[in-house]
N, C-alpha and C positions, 0 to 999 in steps of 0.2 A: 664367628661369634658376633652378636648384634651389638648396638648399640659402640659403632666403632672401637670395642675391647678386644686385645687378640687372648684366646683362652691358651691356659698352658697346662700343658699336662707334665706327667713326670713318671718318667721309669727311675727305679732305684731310687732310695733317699737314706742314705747311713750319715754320719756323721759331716762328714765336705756338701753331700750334696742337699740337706737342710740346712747349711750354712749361706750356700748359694742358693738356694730358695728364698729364704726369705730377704733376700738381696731382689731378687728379678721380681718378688711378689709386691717390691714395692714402686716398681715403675711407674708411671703414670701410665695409662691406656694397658696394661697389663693384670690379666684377673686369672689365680691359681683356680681351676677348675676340680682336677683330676688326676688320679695316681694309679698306678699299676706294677705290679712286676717284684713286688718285695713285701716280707712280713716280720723286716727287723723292727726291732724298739725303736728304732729313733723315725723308723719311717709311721710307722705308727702313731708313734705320738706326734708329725707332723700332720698327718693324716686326722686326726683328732683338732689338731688346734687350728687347722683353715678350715675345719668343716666339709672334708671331702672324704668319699670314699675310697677304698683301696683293693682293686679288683685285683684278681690271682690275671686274667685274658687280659695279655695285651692286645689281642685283636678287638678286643672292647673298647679299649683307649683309642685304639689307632682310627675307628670308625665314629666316632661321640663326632657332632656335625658343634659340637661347642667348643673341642679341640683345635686350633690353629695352626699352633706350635708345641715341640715336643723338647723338653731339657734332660736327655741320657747322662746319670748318673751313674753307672754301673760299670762294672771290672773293665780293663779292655777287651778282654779277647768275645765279649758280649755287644761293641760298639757298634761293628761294621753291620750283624745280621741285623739289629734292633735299628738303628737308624735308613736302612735301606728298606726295612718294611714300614718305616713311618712316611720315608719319604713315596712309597710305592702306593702308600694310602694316602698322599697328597699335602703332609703334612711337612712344615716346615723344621729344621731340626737343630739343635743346639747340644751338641754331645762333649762332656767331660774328655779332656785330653789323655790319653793322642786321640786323633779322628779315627785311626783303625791301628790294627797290628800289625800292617805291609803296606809299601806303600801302591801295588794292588789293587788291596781293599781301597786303600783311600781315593786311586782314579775312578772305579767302579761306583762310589758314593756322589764324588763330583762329577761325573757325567750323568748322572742319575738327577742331581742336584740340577743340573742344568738345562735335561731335557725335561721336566717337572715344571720351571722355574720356580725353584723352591731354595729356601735359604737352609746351608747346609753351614756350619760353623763348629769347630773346636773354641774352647774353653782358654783360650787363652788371652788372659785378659791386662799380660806385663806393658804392652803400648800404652792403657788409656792414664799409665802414670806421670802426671805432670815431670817428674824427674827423666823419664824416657822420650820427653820430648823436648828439654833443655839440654839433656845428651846428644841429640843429633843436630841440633841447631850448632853446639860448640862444635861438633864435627865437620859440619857443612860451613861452616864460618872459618874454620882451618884457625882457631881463637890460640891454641895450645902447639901450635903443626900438623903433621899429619902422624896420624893414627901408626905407631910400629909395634905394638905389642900391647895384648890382653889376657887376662884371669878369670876367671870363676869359680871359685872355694865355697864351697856346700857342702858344711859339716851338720848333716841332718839327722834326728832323731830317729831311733827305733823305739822306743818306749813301747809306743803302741801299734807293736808290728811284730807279733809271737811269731814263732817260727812255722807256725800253721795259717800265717796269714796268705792271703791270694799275690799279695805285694812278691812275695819270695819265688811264685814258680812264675816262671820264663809265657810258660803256655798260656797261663792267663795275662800277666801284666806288661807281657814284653819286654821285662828287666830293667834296668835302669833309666838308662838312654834313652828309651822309647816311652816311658810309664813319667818319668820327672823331666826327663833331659830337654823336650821337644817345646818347655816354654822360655831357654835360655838359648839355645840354638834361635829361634825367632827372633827374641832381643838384639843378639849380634848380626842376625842379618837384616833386621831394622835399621841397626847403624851402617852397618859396612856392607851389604851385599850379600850375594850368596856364596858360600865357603863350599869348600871342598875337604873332606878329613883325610888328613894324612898319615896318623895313628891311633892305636885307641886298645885301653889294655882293660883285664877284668880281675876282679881280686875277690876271691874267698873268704869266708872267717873260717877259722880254722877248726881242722874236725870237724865241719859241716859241707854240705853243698851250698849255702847260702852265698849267694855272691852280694856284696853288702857295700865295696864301693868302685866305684870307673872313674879314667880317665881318657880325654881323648884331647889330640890337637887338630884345629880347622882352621885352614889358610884363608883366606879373603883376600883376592883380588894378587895381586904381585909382592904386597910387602909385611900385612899384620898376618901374623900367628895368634889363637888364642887358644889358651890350655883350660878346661873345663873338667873337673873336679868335682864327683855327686858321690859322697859315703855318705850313708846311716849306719852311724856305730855309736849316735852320742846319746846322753841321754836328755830328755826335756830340758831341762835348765841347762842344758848347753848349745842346746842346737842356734846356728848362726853363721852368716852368709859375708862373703866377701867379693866383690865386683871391682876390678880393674883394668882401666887403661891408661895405658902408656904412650905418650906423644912425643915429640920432638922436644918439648920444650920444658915438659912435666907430666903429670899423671891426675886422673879423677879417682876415686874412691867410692864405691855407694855401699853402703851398707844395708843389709837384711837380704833377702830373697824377694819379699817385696820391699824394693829399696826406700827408706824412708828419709835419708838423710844420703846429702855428697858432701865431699871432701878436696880440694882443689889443691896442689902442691905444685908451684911454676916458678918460672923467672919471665916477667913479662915489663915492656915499656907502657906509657904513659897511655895508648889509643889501648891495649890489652887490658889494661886495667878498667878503663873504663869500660869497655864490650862485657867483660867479665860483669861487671858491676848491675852493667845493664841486662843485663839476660839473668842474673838472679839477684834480683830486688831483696832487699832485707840480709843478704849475705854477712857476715861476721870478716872482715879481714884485716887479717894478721902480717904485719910488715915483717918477715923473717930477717931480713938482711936489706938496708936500703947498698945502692950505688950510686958512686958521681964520679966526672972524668975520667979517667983511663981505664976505672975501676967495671964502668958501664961496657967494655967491649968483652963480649966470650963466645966462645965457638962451641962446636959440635954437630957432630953428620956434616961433614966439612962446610958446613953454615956461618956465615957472621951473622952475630948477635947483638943489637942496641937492649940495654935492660937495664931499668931504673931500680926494681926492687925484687928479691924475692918473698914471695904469699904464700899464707898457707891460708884458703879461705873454705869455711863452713857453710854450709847450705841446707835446710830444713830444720825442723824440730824434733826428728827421732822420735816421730809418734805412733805408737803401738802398733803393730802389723795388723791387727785385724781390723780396726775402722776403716785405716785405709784401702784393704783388701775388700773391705765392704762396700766401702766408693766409687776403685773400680768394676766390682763385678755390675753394679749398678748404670755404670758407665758403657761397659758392653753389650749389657741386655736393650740399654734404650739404642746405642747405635744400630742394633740389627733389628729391633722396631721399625727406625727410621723407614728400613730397605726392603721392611714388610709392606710400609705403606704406600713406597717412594721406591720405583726403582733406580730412577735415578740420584740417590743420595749414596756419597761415596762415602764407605764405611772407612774404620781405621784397620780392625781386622776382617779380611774375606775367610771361602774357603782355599784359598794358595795358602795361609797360612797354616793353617793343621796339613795340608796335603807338602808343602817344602821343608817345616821341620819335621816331618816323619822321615824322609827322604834322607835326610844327614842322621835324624837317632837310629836309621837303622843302619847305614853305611856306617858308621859307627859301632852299632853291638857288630855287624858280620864280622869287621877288623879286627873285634875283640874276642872273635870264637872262631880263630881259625879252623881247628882242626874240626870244629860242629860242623863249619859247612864240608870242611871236606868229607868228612863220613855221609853227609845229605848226599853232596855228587857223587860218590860211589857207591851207594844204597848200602852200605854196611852198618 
């Protein structure tokens, strides 16, 4: 597109994905062009209020020389074929997570991506959160100890997910782990590396085939475990997210799904407190329990401990999930801007990110349907 604006186009627009529309539409150097590929109400009336049309041919979309880049909004099991013929027409690509339904598809796209050179990217937008990179600096400062145990508790909403929705069949959404799991799996391996799952179970609602919530554990490295936890069985006014980790010395807390606030609970001396202090400016802290003399020496993990006080310290303002979630999606559309115009500008997420956590949400669902796959290896 002229006038150095990159045009965007858009397959699917329901609900999430004019949410995120008008998030990227507001980038700077970024101009909504063009839609295709859907004739729901909400697409429609996005359709209407940028003033664009909405072709039934996506080979229409895919060929517009005013098209740049493309942002796939649609089901998954629609990801891999639509985004490989975007990128086959030369077109750079930005697809709702997961990147694909196997991870398969997803090397097939990033090699695709690669001999193109074209920007191919999942939707996952949990890194550009300022609390996601005050999490790793504590980590990497070893501020707390080292990292021995983490959570992830995601009591999410079905409200709006009848039993006829696409979310419930496997074929389309990939089920759980693969459909939601693939941007908290990324998270942890933000912080700690890449994991390995060593269990992972699946659960029914009852009288149904619905399978409504999982759990799985993914080791990192020689010593944390974290247990990862995604039901939808709540209803809207309860839906609500719990994030933790467990250190040597104490534990973090973040709340929501997109985390909006931390929570700090230690026993730390006088240079921790201050690191603490300084790595989150405007903190709230709370002197639980001060220490002096004898009182100052404790163990654990066969550790000595100097410690002046135990904190419990507050961080953020527990501001609404969705401005925030607005900030970042805005946050990751200019990042891959950047990379459009600059190849050499290092983004915060590539594509290894949709292509690694696919790779664990789906070693994951296998673990959780054994005997699925063994019927697949016996053709029965």
């Amino acid at each position: 597109m002229g006038d150095n604006l990159i045009g965007l186009g858009v397959i699917g627009c329901g609900g999430f994905g004019l949410f995120a529309l008008q998030q990227f539409a507001q980038v700077p150097g970024v101009k909504f062009v063009a839609m295709a590929g859907t004739h729901r109400p909400a697409a429609l009336a996005a359709a209407a209020r940028f003033g664009v049309e909405n072709d039934d041919n996506l080979e229409t979309l895919f060929q517009r020389d005013d098209v740049d880049l493309i942002y796939i909004a649609t089901p998954p099991f629609l990801h891999h074929a639509q985004a490989m013929a975007a990128l086959e027409a030369g077109k750079h690509v930005i697809v709702e997570k997961p990147l694909a339904m196997t991870v398969a598809q997803a090397d097939e796209l990033v090699a695709k991506a690669r001999q193109r050179d074209r920007l191919l990217v999942a939707n996952l937008m949990q890194r550009y959160n300022p609390l996601f990179d005050k999490v790793s600096r504590l980590i990497e400062g070893r501020m707390l100890g080292e990292v021995l145990h983490g959570t992830f508790e995601n009591y999410a909403s079905d409200e709006n997910l009848p039993a006829s929705h696409w979310f419930w069949d496997p074929s389309k959404s990939g089920g759980i782990f693969i459909e939601h799991g693939v941007h908290f799996f990324d998270m942890f391996a933000g912080w700690l590396g890449s994991g390995r799952v060593e269990s992972a179970q699946v659960g029914t609602r009852p009288g149904t085939t619905i399978e409504e919530h999982v759990q799985s554990t993914v080791r990192y490295g020689a010593v944390p475990w974290v247990n990862f936890y995604h039901g939808f069985h709540q209803t809207g006014r309860m839906d609500r997210q719990e994030l933790r980790l467990v250190f040597e010395r104490g534990d973090i807390t973040l709340h929501d799904w997109v985390p909006t606030r931390l929570q700090i609970r230690a026993v730390v001396d006088e240079r921790q407190s201050r690191e603490l202090s300084d790595l989150l400016p405007g903190a709230r802290l709370d002197v639980v329990e001060p220490y002096g003399g004898k009182d100052r020496s404790c163990r654990g993990r066969g550790h000595e401990y100097d410690v002046y006080q135990k904190i419990d310290l507050a961080f953020g303002d527990g501001q609404a999930k969705s401005p925030l979630y607005s900030k970042l999606l805005r946050a990751m559309m200019a990042d891959q801007v950047a990379w459009i115009r600059d190849r050499n500008h290092r983004r915060v997420v590539t594509e290894a990110n949709g292509r690694d956590s696919l790779v664990t949400a789906c070693a994951a669902d296998a673990l959780a349907h054994p005997q699925r796959d063994r019927l697949a290896e016996t053709g029965r």
